[in-house]
N, C-alpha and C positions, 0 to 999 in steps of 0.2 A: 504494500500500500504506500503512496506518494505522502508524504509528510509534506505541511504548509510550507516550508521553505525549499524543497523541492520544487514543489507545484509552482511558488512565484518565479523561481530561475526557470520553468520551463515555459512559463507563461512573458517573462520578460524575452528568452531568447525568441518564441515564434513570432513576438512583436517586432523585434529588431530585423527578423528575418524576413516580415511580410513588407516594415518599412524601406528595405533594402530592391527590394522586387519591382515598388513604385518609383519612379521619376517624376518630378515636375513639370507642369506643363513650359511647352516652348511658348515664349511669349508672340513670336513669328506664327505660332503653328495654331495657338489658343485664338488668337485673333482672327484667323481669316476660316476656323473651319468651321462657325459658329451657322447653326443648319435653320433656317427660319423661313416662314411662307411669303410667298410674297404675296402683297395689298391687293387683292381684284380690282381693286378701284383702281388705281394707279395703273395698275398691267393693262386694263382695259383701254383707259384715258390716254397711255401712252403707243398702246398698241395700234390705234388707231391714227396714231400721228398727229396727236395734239400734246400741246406743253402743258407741263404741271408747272405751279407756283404755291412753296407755301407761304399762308398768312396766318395773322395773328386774328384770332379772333375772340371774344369776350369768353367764349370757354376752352380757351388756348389753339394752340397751333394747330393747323389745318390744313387741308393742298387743296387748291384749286386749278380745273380743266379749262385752259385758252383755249379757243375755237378759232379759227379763221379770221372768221369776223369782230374778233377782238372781244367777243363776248365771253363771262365765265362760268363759271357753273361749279359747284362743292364735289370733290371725286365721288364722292357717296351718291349725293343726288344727282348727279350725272347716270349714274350705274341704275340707279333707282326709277329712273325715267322721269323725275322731277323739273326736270330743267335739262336745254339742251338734245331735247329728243330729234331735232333733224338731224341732229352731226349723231345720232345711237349708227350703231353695226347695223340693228335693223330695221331702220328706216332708209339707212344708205343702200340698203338689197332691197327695197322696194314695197317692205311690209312696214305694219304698225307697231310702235314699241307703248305700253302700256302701264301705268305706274299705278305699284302695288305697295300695301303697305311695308313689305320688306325691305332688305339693302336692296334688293334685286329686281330690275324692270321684268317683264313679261312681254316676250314678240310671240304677237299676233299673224299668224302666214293666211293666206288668202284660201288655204281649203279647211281651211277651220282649227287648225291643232293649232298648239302652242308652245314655246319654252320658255327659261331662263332667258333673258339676255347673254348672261356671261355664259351659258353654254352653249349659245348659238352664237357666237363672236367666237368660242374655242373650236368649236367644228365638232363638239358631243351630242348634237341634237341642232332638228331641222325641221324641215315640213315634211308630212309624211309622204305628200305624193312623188 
């Protein structure tokens, strides 16, 4: 049977030995492999070949989507169908984009279905005919 001062020398060696095994993160390596989603909003807003801008707004910082025409729109409510729906993915294919209470607009296709916005702008979903 292990007696207490035993059992701490084997207890301090597997410590030593497990902290021996670890390395610290590289500061080069910790930094740049950090895995994160990126914004729909943004990817959308950008993917379409408009500029993003952020601003300051009373409940802090924010991005907003430039149009062509100099007009803006909130990356959210853009995506949302709130504002800015001529410049949506799909109104630019010739369907109606429709704003729902979510982040997410809803396009309207001319034989009756419908999607997401952001998945009919990613190519996951379409019209069905």
């Amino acid at each position: 049977m292990i007696n207490r001062k035993q059992f701490a020398i084997m207890l301090a060696l597997m410590l030593t030995l497990a902290a021996c095994g670890t390395s610290a993160p590289d500061d080069e390596t910790s930094q740049d492999s950090g895995v994160g989603l990126a914004n729909p909003a943004a990817v959308y807003c950008e993917g379409l070949g408009f500029e993003m801008e952020t601003v300051e707004t009373p409940e802090g910082q924010d991005a907003v989507c430039i149009f062509p025409d100099g007009s803006q729109c909130g990356q959210w409510d853009f995506l949302a169908g709130r504002c800015g729906q001529e410049f949506s993915y799909c109104e630019q294919q010739g369907y109606d984009l429709i704003e729902t209470d979510g982040n997410v607009g809803t396009c309207m296709f001319t034989d009756g279905s419908s999607c997401m916005e952001i998945e009919f702008f990613e190519g996951t979903c379409g019209p069905e005919s």
